[in-house]
C-alpha positions in Angstrom: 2.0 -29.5 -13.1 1.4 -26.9 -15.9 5.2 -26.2 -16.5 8.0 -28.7 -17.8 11.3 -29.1 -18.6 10.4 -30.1 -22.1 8.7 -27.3 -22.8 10.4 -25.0 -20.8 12.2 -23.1 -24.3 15.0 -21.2 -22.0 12.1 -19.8 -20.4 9.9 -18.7 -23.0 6.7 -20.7 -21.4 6.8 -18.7 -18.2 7.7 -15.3 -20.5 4.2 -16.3 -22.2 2.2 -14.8 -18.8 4.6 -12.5 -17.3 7.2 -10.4 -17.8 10.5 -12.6 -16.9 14.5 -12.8 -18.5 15.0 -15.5 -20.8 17.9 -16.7 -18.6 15.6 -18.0 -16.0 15.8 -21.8 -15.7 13.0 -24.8 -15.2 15.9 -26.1 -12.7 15.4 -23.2 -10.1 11.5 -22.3 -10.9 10.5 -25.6 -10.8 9.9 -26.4 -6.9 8.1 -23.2 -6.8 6.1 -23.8 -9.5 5.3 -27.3 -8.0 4.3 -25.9 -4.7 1.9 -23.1 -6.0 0.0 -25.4 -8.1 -0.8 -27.6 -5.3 -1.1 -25.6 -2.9 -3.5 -22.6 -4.7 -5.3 -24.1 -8.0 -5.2 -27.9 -6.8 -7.3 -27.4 -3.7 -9.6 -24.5 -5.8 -10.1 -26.5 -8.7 -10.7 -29.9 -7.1 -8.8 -33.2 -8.2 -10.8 -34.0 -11.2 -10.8 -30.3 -12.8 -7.0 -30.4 -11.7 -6.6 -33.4 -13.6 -8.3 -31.9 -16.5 -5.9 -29.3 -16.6 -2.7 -31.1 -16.4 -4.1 -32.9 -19.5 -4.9 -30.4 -21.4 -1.2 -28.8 -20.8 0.0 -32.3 -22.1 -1.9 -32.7 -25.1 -4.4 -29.9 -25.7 -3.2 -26.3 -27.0 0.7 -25.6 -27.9 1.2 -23.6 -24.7 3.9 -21.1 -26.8 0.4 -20.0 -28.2 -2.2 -18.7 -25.9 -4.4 -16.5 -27.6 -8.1 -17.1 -27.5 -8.5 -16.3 -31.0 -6.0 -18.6 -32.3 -6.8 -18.7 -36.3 -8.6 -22.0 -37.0 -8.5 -23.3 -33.9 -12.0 -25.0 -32.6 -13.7 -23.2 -30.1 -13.3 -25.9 -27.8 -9.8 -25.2 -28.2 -9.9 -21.6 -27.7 -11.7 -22.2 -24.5 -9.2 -25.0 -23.3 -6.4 -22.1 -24.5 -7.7 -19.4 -22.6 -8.4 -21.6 -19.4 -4.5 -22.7 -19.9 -3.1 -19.1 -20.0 -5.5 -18.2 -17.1 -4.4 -21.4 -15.2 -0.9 -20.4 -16.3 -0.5 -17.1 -14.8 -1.7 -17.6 -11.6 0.2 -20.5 -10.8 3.6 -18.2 -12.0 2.9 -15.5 -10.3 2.1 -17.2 -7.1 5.0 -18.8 -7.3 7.6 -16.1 -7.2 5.6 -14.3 -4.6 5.2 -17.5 -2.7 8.8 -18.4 -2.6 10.4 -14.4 -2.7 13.0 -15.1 -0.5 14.0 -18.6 -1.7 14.3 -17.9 -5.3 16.2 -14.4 -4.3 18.9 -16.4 -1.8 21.3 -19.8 -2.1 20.5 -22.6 0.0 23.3 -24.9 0.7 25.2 -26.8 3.1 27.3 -23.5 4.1 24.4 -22.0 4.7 22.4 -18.9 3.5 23.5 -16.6 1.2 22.4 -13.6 -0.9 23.9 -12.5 -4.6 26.9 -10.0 -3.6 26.7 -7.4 -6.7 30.1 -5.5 -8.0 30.4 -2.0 -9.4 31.2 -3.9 -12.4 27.8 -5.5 -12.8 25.4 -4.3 -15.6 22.5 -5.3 -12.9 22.5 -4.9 -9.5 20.4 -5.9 -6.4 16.5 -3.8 -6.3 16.2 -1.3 -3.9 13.9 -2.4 -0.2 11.0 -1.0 -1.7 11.2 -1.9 -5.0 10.8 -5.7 -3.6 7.9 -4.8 -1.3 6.3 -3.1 -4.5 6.9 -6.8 -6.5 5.7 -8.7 -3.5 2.0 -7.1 -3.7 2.0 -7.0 -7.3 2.7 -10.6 -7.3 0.4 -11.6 -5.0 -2.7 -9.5 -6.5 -1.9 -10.3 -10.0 -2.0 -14.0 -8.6 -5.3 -13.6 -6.8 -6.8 -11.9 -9.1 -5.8 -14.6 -11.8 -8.0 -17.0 -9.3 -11.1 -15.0 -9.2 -10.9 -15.0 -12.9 -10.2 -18.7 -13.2 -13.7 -19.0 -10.8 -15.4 -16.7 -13.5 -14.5 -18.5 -16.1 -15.5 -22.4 -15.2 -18.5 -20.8 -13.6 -19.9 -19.5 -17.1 -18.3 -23.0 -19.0 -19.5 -25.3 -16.3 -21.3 -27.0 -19.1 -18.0 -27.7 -21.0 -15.9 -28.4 -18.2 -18.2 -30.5 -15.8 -15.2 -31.7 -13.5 -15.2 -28.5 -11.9 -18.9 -29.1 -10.6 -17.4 -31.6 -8.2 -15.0 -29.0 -6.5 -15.7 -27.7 -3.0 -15.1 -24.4 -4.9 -18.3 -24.7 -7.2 -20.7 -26.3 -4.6 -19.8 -23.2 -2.2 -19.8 -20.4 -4.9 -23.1 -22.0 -6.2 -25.6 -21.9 -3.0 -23.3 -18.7 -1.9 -25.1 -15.3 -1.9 -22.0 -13.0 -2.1 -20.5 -14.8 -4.4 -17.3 -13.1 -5.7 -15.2 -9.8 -5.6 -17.7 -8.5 -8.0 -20.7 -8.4 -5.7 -18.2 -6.5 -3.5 -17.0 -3.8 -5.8 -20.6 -3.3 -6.5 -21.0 -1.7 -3.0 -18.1 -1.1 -2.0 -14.6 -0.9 -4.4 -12.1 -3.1 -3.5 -10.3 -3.4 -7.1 -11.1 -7.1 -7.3 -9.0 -8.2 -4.8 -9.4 -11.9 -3.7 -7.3 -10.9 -0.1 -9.7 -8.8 0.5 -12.7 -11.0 -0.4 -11.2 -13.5 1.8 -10.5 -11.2 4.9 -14.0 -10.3 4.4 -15.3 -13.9 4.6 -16.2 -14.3 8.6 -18.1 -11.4 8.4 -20.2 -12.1 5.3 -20.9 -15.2 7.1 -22.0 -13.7 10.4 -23.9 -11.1 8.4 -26.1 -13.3 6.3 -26.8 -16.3 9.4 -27.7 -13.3 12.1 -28.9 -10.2 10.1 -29.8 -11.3 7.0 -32.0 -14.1 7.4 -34.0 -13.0 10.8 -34.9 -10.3 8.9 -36.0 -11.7 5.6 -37.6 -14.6 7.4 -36.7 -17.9 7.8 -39.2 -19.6 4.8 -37.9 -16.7 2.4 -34.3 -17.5 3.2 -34.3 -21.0 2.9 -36.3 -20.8 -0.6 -33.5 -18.5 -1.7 -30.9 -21.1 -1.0 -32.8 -24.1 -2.6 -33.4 -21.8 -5.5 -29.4 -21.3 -5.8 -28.5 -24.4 -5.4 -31.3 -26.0 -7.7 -31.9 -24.1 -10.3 -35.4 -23.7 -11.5 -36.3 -24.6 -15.0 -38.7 -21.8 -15.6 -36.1 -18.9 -16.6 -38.4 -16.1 -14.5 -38.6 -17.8 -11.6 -34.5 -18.0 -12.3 -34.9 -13.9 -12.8 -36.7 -13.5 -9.4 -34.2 -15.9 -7.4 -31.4 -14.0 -8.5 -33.0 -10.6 -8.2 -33.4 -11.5 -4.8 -29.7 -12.8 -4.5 -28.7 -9.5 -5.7 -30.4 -7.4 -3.0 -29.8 -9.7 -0.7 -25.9 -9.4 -1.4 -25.7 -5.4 -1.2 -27.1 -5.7 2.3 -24.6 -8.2 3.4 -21.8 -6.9 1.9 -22.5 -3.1 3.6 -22.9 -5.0 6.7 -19.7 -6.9 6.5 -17.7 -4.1 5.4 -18.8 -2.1 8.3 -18.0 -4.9 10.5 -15.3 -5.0 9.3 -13.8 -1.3 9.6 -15.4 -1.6 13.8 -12.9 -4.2 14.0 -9.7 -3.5 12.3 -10.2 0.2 10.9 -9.1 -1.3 7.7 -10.8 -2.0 4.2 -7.9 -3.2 2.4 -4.7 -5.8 3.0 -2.6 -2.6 3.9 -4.9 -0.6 5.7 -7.3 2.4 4.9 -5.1 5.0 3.5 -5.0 8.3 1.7 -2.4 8.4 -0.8 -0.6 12.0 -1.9 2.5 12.9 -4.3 5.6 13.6 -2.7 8.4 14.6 -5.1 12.1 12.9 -4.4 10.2 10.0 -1.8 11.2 6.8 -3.3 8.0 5.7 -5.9 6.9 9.1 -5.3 3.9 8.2 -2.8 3.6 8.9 0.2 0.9 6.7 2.4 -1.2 7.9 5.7 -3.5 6.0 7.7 -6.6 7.6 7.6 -7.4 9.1 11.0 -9.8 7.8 13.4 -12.3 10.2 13.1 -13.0 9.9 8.8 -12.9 5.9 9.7 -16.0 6.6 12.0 -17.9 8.3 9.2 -17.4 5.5 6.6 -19.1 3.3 9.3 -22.0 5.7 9.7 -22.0 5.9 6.2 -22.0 2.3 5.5 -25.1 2.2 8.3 -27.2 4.1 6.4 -26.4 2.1 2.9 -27.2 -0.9 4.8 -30.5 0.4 6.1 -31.1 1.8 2.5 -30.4 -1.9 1.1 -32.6 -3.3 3.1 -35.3 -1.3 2.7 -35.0 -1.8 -1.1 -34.2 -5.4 -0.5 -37.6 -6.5 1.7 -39.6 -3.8 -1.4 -38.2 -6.9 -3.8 -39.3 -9.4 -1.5 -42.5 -8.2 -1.4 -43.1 -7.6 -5.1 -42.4 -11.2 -5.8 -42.2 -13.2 -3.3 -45.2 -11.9 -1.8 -46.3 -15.6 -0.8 -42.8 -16.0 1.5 -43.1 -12.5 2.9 -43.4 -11.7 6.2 -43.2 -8.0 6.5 -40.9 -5.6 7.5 -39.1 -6.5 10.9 -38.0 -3.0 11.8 -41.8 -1.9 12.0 -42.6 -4.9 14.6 -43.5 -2.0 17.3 -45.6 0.3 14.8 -48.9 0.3 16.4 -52.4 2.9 15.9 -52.1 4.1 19.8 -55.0 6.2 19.4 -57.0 6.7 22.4 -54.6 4.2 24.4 -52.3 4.9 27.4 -49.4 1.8 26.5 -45.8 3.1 24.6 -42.8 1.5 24.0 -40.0 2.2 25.6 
C-alpha cells in the first residue's frame, strides 16, 4: 500500500492529493485505502510495476513532498515523485468514493448507524445532493487519475520497464483506440475513463466487423504487427501510426453511434441539456435530451463515419499502396454502357 500509519502526519499524507480535514485518521481510512489499491492500480499496473511502487513509497521520494520540480532532486526522482503523487491520488480518491457509505456510517455489533447532528454542532450532515455531487466527483477525479497514470508509464516505459509486463501495456500497445484522448478527438467526452470503458464492446465490434473488412484483411493485420512491434525505421513508425490515427476516428464515430442506438446515452448519466434555474439546489437543472435530437446525433455521427473513412482508405492508399485493396463501398461501380444488367 501507498499510505501508512507512520507516515500518516494526522492526515497530512492524504491532504497532499485532496482536499481532506486534518482530523481524519489512518485507523478508519485505512481498509479503504487497502481495498482501492488492490482492487484499481494492482490489477492496472500488474504485480511487478505494483511492486515497484510500494517501493518507491518506502524508500524513494519523501511523500510530504510531491512536486515534480523538487529543487535538486534527480530527475529520476522527479519522475518517481510525480508517478507517486499520480499513484497517490487515485488510489484516495477511489477510496472514499468506493467505500461512501462505509466511511459515512458506524458498523458494529448493534448494528448500523449514521452520525445524529445537534443544533449545537459547528458542522452538520451534507445535504442528498451534495453527496451525489461528491460521489461523481470522486469517482471521475479517480478515473481520470488512472488514465493519467497509463499516460504517464506509457511515455516512461523505458524508465519503468515493470509496467511492460502488465496486461494493461500489452493491450494499450497493439490497441488502436487507445485512450480517452483518441475519443475526445471525435467526440468530447471530458476524459472520462467510465465512459471509455462503457464504450469498450463497441470499439471492439467496430474494429473486428467494420473496420477490418473494409481496410482488408493484409492491411489490418500489418497495422497490428506494426503496433505491437515497432519498426526501427522512424517513417515507417510515422506511417503505422498515421494509419492508427485514421483508423481510430472511424471506430470511434462508429462506436459512439452504436452506442447512442443502444442506450440513447453518451455519458455515465445520460445525454443531457443542462440550463440555470435560480433557487434549485446547485442551481442546475438537467433534461434528457428528447428522442428526436438523439436521432440526429446518430445521423450525424453516420456521416462523420463515412467522412472518416473516406479520408482513412485516401491514407491507406498514399502509403500503403502495396497492402491496398481499394475502396469497398465502390465494389458495384461498373461502366454499364451499352449493357442491359443493374444492380438492384
Amino acid at each position: 500500500m501507498i499510505f501508512s500509519a507512520e507516515k500518516w502526519n494526522n492526515g497530512k499524507e492524504l491532504k497532499a492529493v485532496m482536499k481532506v480535514n486534518t482530523a481524519i485518521s489512518f485507523d478508519m481510512m485505512e481498509a479503504p485505502l487497502r481495498n482501492a489499491f488492490r482492487q484499481y492500480l494492482v490489477p492496472l499496473l500488474g504485480d511487478a510495476m505494483a511492486g515497484e511502487v510500494v517501493e518507491i513509497y518506502r524508500f524513494g521520494p519523501n511523500p510530504d513532498v510531491l512536486e515534480q520540480n523538487t529543487e535538486g532532486a534527480t530527475e529520476r526522482e522527479q519522475l518517481d515523485s510525480c508517478l507517486l503523487e499520480i499513484c497517490k491520488r487515485a488510489n484516495a480518491n477511489l477510496a472514499l468514493w468506493n467505500d461512501f457509505d462505509e466511511i459515512s456510517m458506524r458498523i458494529t455489533d448493534a448494528g448500523f448507524q449514521r452520525q445524529k447532528s445537534d443544533n449545537n454542532e459547528s458542522f452538520q450532515q451534507v445535504y442528498k445532493y451534495q453527496e451525489d455531487n461528491l460521489r461523481t466527483s470522486l469517482r471521475n477525479k479517480g478515473f481520470n487519475a488512472l488514465d493519467e497514470l497509463l499516460e504517464f508509464l506509457y511515455a516512461h516505459i523505458a524508465e519503468y520497464p515493470e509496467f511492460a509486463t502488465s496486461q494493461a501495456y500489452q493491450d494499450r500497445k497493439s490497441a488502436i483506440v487507445r485512450s480517452t484522448a483518441d475519443v475526445n478527438d471525435v467526440c468530447f467526452i471530458n476524459g472520462s475513463r467510465i465512459i471509455f470503458l462503457r464504450l469498450q464492446p463497441h470499439l471492439k465490434f467496430v474494429e473486428e466487423m467494420l473496420l477490418q473488412p473494409a481496410i482488408g484483411d493484409k492491411l489490418y493485420e500489418h497495422l497490428i504487427d506494426g503496433l505491437v512491434n515497432q519498426s526501427e525505421d522512424e517513417g515507417r513508425r510515422k506511417d503505422v501510426e498515421r494509419l492508427r490515427l485514421a483508423c481510430s476516428r472511424y471506430i470511434v464515430a462508429m462506436a459512439v453511434r452504436r452506442l447512442l442506438m443502444e442506450t440513447g446515452s453518451i455519458t455515465d448519466r445520460g445525454l443531457y441539456f443542462i440550463t440555470v434555474q435560480p433557487g434549485e439546489k446547485g442551481n442546475e437543472e438537467r433534461k434528457p435530451v428528447d428522442t428526436e435530437r438523439i436521432s440526429v446525433q446518430i445521423q450525424n455521427l453516420k456521416a462523420d463515419a463515412d467522412m472518416y473513412m473516406t479520408a482513412l482508405l485516401r491514407t491507406a492508399r498514399s502509403y500503403f499502396s502495396e497492402l491496398y485493396v481499394g475502396d469497398p463501398r465502390r465494389i458495384f461501380d461498373r461502366n454499364n454502357d451499352h449493357k442491359h444488367t443493374f444492380w438492384t
